[in-house]
VMD Tcl script that builds the backbone (N, CA, C; Angstrom):
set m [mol new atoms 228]
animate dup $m
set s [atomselect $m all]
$s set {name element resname resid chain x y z} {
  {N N UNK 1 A 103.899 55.654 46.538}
  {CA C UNK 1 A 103.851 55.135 47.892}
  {C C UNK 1 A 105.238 55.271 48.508}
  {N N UNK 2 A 105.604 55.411 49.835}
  {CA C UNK 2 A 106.681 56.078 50.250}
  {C C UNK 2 A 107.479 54.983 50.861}
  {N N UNK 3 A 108.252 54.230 50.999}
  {CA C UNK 3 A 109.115 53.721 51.877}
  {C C UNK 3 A 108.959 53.175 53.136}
  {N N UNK 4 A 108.662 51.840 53.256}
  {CA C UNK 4 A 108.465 51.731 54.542}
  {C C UNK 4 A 109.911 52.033 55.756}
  {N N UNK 5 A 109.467 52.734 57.256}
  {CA C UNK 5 A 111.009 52.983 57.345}
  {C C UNK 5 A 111.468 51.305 57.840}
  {N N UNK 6 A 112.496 51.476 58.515}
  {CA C UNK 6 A 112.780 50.548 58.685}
  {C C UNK 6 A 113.339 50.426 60.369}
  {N N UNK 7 A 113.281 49.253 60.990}
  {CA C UNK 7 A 113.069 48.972 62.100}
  {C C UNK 7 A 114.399 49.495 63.154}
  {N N UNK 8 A 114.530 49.801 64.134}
  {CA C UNK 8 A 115.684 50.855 64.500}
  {C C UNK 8 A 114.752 50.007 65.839}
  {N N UNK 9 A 116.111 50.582 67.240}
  {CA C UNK 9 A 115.533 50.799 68.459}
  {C C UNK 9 A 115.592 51.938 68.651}
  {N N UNK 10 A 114.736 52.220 70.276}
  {CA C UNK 10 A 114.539 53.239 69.950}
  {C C UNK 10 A 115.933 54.178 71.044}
  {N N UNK 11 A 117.066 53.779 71.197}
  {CA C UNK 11 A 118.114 54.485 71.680}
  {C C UNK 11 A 118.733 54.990 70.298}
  {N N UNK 12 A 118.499 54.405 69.019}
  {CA C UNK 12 A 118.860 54.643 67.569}
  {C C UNK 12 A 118.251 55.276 67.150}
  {N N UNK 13 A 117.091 55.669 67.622}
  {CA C UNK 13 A 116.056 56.700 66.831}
  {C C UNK 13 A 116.514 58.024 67.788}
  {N N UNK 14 A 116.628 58.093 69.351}
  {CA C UNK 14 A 116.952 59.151 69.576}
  {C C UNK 14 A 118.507 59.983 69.367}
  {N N UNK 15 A 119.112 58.864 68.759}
  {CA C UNK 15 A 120.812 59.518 68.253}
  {C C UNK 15 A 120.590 60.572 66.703}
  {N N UNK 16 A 119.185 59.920 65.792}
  {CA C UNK 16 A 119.334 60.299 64.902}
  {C C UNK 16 A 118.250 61.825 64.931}
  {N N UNK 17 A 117.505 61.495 65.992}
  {CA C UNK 17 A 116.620 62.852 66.144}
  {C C UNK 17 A 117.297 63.865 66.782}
  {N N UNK 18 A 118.707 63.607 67.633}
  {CA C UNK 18 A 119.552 64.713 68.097}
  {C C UNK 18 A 120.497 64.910 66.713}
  {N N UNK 19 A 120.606 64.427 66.067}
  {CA C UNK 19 A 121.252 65.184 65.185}
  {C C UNK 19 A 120.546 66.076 63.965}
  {N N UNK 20 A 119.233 65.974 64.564}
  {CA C UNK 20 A 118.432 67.004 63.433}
  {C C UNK 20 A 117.194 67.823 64.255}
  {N N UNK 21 A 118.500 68.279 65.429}
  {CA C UNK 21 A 118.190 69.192 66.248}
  {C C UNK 21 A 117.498 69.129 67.752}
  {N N UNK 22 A 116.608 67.886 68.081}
  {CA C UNK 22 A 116.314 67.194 68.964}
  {C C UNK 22 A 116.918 66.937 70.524}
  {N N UNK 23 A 116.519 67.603 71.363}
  {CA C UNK 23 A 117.011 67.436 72.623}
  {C C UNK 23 A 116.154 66.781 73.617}
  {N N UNK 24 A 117.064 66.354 74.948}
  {CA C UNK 24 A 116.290 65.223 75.698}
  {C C UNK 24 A 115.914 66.643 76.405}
  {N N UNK 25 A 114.616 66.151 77.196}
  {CA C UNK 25 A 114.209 67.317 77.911}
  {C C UNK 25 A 113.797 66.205 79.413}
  {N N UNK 26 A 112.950 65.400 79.372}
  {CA C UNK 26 A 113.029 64.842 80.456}
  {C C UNK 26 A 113.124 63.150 80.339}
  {N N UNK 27 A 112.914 62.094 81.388}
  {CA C UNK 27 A 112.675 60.844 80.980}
  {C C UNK 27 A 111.699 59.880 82.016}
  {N N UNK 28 A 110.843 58.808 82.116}
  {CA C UNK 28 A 110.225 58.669 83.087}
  {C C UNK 28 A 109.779 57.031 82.752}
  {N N UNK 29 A 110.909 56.591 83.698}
  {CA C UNK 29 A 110.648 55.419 83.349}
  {C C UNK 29 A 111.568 54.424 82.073}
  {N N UNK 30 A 110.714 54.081 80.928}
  {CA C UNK 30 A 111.755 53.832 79.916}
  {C C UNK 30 A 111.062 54.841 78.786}
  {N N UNK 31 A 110.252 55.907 79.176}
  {CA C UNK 31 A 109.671 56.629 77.970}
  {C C UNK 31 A 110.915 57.858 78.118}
  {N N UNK 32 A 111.243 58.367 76.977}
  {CA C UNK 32 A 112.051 59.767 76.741}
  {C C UNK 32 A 111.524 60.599 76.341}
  {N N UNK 33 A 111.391 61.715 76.538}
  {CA C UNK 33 A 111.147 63.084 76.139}
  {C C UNK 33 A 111.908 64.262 75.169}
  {N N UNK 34 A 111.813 64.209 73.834}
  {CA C UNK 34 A 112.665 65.041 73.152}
  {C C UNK 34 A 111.642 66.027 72.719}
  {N N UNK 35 A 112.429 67.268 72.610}
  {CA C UNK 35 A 111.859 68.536 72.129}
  {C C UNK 35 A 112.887 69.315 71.136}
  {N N UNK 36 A 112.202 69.766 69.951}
  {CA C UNK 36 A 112.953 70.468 68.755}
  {C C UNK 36 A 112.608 71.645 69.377}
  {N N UNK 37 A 113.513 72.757 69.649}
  {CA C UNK 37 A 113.596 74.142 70.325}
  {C C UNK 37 A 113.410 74.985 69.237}
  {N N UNK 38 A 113.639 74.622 67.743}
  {CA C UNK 38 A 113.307 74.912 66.240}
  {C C UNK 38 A 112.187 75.111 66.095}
  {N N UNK 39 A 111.254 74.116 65.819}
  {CA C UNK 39 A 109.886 73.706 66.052}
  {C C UNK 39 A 108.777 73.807 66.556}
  {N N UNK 40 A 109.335 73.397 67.757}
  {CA C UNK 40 A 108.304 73.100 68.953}
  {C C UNK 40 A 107.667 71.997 69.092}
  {N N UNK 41 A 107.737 71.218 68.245}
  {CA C UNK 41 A 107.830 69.727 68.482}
  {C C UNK 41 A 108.516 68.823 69.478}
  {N N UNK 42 A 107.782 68.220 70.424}
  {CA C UNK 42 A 107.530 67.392 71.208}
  {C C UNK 42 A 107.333 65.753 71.027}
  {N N UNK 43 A 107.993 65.025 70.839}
  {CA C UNK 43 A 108.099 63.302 70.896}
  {C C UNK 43 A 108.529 62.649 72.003}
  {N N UNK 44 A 108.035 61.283 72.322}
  {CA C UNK 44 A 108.514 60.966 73.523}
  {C C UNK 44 A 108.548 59.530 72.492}
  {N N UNK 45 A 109.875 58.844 73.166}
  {CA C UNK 45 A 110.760 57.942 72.337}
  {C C UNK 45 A 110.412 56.522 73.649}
  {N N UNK 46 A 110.057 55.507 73.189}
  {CA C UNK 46 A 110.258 54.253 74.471}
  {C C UNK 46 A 111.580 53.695 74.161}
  {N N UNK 47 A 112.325 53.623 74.919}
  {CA C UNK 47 A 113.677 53.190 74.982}
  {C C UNK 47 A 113.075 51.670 74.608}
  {N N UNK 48 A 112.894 51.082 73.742}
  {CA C UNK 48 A 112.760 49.531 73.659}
  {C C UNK 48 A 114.073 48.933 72.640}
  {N N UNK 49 A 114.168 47.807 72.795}
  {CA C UNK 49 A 115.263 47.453 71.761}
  {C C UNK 49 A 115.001 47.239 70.438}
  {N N UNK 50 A 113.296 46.894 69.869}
  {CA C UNK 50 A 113.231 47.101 68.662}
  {C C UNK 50 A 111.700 47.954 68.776}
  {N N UNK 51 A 111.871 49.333 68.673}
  {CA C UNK 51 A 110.580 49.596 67.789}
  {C C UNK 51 A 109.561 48.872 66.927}
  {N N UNK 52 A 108.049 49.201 67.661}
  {CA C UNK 52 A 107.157 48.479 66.840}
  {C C UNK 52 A 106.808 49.469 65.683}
  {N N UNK 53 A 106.930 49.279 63.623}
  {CA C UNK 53 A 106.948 49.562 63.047}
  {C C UNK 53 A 105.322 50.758 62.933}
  {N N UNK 54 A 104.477 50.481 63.642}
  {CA C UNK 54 A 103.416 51.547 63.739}
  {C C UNK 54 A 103.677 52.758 64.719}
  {N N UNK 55 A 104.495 52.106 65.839}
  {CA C UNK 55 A 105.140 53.830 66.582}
  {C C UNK 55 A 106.120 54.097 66.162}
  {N N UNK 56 A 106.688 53.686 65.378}
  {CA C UNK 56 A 108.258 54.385 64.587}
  {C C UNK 56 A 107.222 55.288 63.575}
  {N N UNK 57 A 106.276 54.948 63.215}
  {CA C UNK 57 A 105.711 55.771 61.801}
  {C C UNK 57 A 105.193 57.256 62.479}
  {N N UNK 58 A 104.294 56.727 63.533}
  {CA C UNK 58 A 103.523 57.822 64.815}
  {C C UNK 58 A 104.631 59.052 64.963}
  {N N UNK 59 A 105.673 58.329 65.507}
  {CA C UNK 59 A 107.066 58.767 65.993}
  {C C UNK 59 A 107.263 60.038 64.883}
  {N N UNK 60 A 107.700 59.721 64.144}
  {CA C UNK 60 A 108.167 60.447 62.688}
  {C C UNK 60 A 106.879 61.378 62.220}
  {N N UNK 61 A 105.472 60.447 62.209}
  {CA C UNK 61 A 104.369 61.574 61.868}
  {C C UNK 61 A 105.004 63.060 62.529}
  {N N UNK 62 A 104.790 62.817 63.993}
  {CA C UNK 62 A 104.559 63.813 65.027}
  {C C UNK 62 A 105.725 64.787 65.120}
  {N N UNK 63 A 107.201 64.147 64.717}
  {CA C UNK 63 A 108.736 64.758 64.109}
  {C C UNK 63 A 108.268 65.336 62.905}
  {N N UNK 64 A 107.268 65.074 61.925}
  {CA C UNK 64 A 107.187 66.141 60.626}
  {C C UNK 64 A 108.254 65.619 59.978}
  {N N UNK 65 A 108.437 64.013 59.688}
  {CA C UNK 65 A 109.610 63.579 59.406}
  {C C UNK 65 A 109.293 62.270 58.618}
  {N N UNK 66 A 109.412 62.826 57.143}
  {CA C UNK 66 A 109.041 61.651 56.189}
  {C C UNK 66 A 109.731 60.658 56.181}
  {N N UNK 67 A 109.280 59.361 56.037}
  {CA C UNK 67 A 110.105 58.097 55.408}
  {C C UNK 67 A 111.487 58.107 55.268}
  {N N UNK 68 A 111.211 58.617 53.924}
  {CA C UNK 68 A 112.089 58.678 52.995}
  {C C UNK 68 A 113.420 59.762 54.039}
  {N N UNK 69 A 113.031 60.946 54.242}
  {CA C UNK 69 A 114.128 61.253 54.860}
  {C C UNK 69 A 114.747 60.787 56.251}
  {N N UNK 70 A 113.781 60.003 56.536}
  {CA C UNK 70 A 114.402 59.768 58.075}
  {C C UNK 70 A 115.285 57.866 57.454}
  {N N UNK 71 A 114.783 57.553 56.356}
  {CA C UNK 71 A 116.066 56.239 55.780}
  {C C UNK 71 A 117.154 57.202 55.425}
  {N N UNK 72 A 117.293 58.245 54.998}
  {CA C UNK 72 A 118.074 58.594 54.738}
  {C C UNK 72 A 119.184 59.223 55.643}
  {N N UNK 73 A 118.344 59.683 56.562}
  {CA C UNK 73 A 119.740 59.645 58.233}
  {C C UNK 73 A 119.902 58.611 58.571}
  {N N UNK 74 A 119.391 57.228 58.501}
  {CA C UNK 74 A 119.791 55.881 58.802}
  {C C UNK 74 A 120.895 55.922 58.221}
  {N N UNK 75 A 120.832 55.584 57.228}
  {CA C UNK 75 A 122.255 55.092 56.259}
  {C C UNK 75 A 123.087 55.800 56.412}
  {N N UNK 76 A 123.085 57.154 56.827}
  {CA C UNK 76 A 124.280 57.946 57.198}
  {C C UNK 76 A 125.018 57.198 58.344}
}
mol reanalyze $m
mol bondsrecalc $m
mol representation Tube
mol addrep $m
């Protein structure tokens, strides 16, 4: 069983998705728009101050971005 991640906002989730390639593309409102130009993956981030632990998971599904590695850009 994998790691639950752990609770981030989500201005912290989009610092760590630009550093693993992730760019803002548009924003509307308090929702953000990032796109991997790598990929082609598409996420849109809610600027909230704490992420609810079922769209941080969504979030990461849709990034192709396990648990385990996305604790592991945390702690960096």
């Amino acid at each position: 069983m994998s790691p639950k991640p752990l609770l981030i906002s989500g201005r912290d989730l989009i610092k760590i998705l630009k550093k693993l390639g992730y760019e803002k593309i548009s924003q509307r409102g308090s929702h953000i728009k990032l796109k991997n130009h790598g990929t082609g993956s598409v996420v849109i981030i809610p600027d909230h101050k704490e992420l609810d632990r079922w769209t941080l998971k969504t979030i990461l599904k849709q990034a192709e971005i396990s648990d385990r590695d996305f604790n592991d850009h945390l702690s960096k």
